[in-house]
Each structure stands twice: as C-alpha cells, then as structure tokens.
C-alpha positions in Angstrom: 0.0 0.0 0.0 1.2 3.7 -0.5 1.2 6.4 1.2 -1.2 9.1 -0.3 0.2 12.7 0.1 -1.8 15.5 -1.5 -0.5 18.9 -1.4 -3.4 21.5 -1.5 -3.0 25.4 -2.6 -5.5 27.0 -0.5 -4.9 31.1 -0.8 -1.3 31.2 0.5 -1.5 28.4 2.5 0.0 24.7 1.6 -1.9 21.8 3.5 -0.5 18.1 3.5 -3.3 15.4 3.8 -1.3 11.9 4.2 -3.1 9.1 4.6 -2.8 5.2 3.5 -4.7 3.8 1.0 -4.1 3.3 -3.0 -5.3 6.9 -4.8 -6.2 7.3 -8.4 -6.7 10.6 -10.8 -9.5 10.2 -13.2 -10.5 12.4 -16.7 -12.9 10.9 -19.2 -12.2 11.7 -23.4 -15.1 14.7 -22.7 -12.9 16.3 -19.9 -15.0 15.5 -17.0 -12.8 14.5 -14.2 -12.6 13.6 -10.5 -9.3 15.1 -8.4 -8.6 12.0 -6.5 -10.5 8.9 -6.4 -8.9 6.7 -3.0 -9.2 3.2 -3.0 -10.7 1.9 0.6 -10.5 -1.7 -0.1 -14.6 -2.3 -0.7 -15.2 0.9 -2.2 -13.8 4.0 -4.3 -14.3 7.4 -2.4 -14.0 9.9 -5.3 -12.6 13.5 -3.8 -13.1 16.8 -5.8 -10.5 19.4 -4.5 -11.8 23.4 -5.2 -10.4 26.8 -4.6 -13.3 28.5 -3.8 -14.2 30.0 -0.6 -18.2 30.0 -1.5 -19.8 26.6 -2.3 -21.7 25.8 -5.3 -23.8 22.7 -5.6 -21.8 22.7 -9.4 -19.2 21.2 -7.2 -21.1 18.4 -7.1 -21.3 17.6 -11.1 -18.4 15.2 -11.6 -19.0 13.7 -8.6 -22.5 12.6 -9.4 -21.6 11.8 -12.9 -19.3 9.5 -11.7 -21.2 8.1 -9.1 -24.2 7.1 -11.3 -22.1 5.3 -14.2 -23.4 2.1 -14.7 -21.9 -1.0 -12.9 -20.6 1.4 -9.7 -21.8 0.7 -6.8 -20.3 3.0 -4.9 -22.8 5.9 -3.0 -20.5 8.3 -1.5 -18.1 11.6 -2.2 -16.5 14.4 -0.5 -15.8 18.0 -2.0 -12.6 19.8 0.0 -13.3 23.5 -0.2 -11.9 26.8 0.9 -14.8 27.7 3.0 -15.1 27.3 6.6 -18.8 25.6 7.2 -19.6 22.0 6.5 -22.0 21.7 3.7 -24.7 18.6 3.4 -23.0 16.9 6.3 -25.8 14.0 6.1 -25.5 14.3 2.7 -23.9 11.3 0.1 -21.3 14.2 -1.1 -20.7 16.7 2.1 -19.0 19.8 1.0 -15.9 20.3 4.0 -13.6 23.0 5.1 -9.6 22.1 3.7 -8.7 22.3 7.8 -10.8 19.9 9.0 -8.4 17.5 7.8 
C-alpha cells in the first residue's frame, strides 16, 4: 500500500493530507474529471478538491456523474473547499472546510 500525500493550494496556504490507501486521478475523453479517487478496499471514495471560498452545488457535477455510471456501486463523495462551514453533512457528497483534515 502507499502512502497518499496530497499537497493543496489554499490562498497562501500549503496543507498536507497523508493518509494510506491506493489513490487514483480520473479524466474521461469529454474532460470531466474527479481530483482523487482513494481506494478503501470495498469501495472508491472519489474527492473533488476546489479553490473556492463559496460553495456551489456545481461542485457536485463530476462527482454525481461518476457516481451514477453504470456498474458502480459506490454511494459516496466528498468536495474539500476553501470555505469554513460543513455543507450537506448528512448528505452522500458533504462539501468540507480544507482544515478539517
């Protein structure tokens, strides 16, 4: 297994997430992509990472495109953003603050 080490640009701050688990990048021939997709054994956790300090529910686009692709069974994402409240934290694709982690 490797260590997963994601550096993250947040204003003029750099963040280091490290955690264990295999980690893939993912970008379909129309563009659409997903930042980080972790592998967790049973299931794919597919991560969007965004700049923004304001939330969007666009954030959620690639995520849900991905999620409902036919044969995946996987239910869940999680957006990292720049803002400081959790968004849709009983949600399948909460919306969390870069510092939580």
């Amino acid at each position: 297994m490797y260590a997963l080490m994601i550096l993250l640009k947040c204003g003029t701050y750099l963040v280091f997430i490290i955690n264990f688990f295999y980690h893939f990048y993912l970008r379909d021939k129309t563009g659409n992509e997903i930042d980080l997709i972790v592998d967790m054994g049973k299931k794919l956790l597919p991560i969007e990472i965004k700049t923004s300090r304001t939330y969007s529910p666009v954030f959620k686009q690639n995520i849900n495109k991905w999620l409902s692709l036919p044969g995946n069974t996987n239910k869940e994402g999680i957006i990292i953003y720049r803002g400081n409240d959790i968004i849709g934290k009983n949600n399948n694709i909460p919306t969390v603050p870069w510092y939580i982690f």
